[in-house]
C-alpha positions in Angstrom: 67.3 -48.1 -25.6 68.6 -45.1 -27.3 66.1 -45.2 -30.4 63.3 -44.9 -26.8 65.8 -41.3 -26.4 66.4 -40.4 -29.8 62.7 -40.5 -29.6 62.0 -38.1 -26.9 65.0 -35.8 -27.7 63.5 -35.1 -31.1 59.9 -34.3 -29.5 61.7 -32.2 -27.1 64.0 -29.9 -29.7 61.0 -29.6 -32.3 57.6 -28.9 -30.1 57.1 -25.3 -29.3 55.1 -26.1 -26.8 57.7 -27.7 -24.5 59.1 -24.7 -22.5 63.0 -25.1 -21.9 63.1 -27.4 -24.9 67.0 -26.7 -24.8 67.6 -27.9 -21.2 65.0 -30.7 -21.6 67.3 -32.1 -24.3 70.6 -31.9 -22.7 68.6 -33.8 -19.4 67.5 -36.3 -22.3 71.0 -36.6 -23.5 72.6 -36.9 -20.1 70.0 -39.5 -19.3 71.1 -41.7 -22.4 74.9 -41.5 -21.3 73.6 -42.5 -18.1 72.0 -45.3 -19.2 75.0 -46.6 -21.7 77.3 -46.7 -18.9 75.1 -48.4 -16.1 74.3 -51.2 -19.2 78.1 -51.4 -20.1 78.3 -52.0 -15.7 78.9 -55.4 -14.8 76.7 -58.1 -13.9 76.3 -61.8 -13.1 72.5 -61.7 -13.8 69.6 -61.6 -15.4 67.9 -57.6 -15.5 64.3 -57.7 -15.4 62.2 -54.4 -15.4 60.7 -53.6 -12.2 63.4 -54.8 -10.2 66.1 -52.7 -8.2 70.0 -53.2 -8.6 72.6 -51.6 -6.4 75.7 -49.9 -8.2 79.0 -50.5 -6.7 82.3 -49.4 -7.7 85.5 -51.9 -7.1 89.0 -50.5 -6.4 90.1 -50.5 -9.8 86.7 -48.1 -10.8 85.4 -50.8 -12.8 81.0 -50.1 -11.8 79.1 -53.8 -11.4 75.7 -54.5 -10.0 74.4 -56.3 -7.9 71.4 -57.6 -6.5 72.5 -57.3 -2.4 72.0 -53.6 -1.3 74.8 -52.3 1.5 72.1 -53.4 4.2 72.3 -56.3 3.0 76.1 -56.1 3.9 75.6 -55.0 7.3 76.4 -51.3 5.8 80.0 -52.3 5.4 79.5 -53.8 1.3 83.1 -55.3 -0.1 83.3 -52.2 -2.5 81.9 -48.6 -3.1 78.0 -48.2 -3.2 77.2 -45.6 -5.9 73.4 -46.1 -5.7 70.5 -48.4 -6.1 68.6 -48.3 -9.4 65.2 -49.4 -10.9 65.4 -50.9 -14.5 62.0 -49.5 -16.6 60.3 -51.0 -19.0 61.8 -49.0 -21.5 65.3 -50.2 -20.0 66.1 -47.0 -18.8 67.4 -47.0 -15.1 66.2 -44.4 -12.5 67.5 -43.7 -9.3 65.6 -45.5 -6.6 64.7 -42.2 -4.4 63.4 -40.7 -7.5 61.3 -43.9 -8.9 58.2 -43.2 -7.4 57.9 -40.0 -8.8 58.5 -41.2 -12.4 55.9 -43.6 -11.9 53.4 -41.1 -11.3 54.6 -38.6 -14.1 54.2 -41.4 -16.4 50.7 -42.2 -14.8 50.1 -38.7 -15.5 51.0 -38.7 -18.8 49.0 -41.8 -20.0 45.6 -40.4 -18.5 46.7 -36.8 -20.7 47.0 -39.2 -23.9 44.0 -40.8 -23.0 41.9 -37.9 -23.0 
């Protein structure tokens, strides 16, 4: 997981051609602390890439995921929702609203490499 940012942090600081290299990093870098503290966040299960998890927050602000979204709890869930995320491939979570969009950039990407 962070070797896949460390990765794309260094590509980001040292390619000219990336413009706002600087903020691209810090994003990067916020992304990885992201990602540390949703896989330090509790849970009973099995991850699997591709699937969606929903974030909630108990009273004592420990985070813990699970797989029942707050529909799922009639909108009233036993703690706080904090948001419902998609595990990559890479391991990296996204947020659900923004997914789709990722997919596509990385789509995008692929056919670039391709030629």
């Amino acid at each position: 997981l962070a070797q896949e940012h460390i990765g794309a942090f260094q590509i980001a600081m040292h390619d000219p051609r990336f413009v706002g290299r600087i903020e691209r990093g810090s994003n990067l870098l916020d992304d990885a602390k992201r990602d540390v503290d949703l896989h330090r966040a509790e849970c009973n299960f099995k991850k699997r890439p591709g699937a969606t998890y929903h974030l909630y927050r108990r009273v004592d602000d420990r985070l813990y995921f699970s797989m029942l979204s707050p529909s799922d709890w009639r909108d009233a869930p036993p703690d706080k929702f904090e948001g419902s995320y998609v595990l990559g491939v890479d391991l990296s979570f996204t947020r659900k609203e923004e997914a789709a969009a990722k997919m596509t950039r990385t789509a995008d990407a692929r056919r670039l490499l391709q030629g």
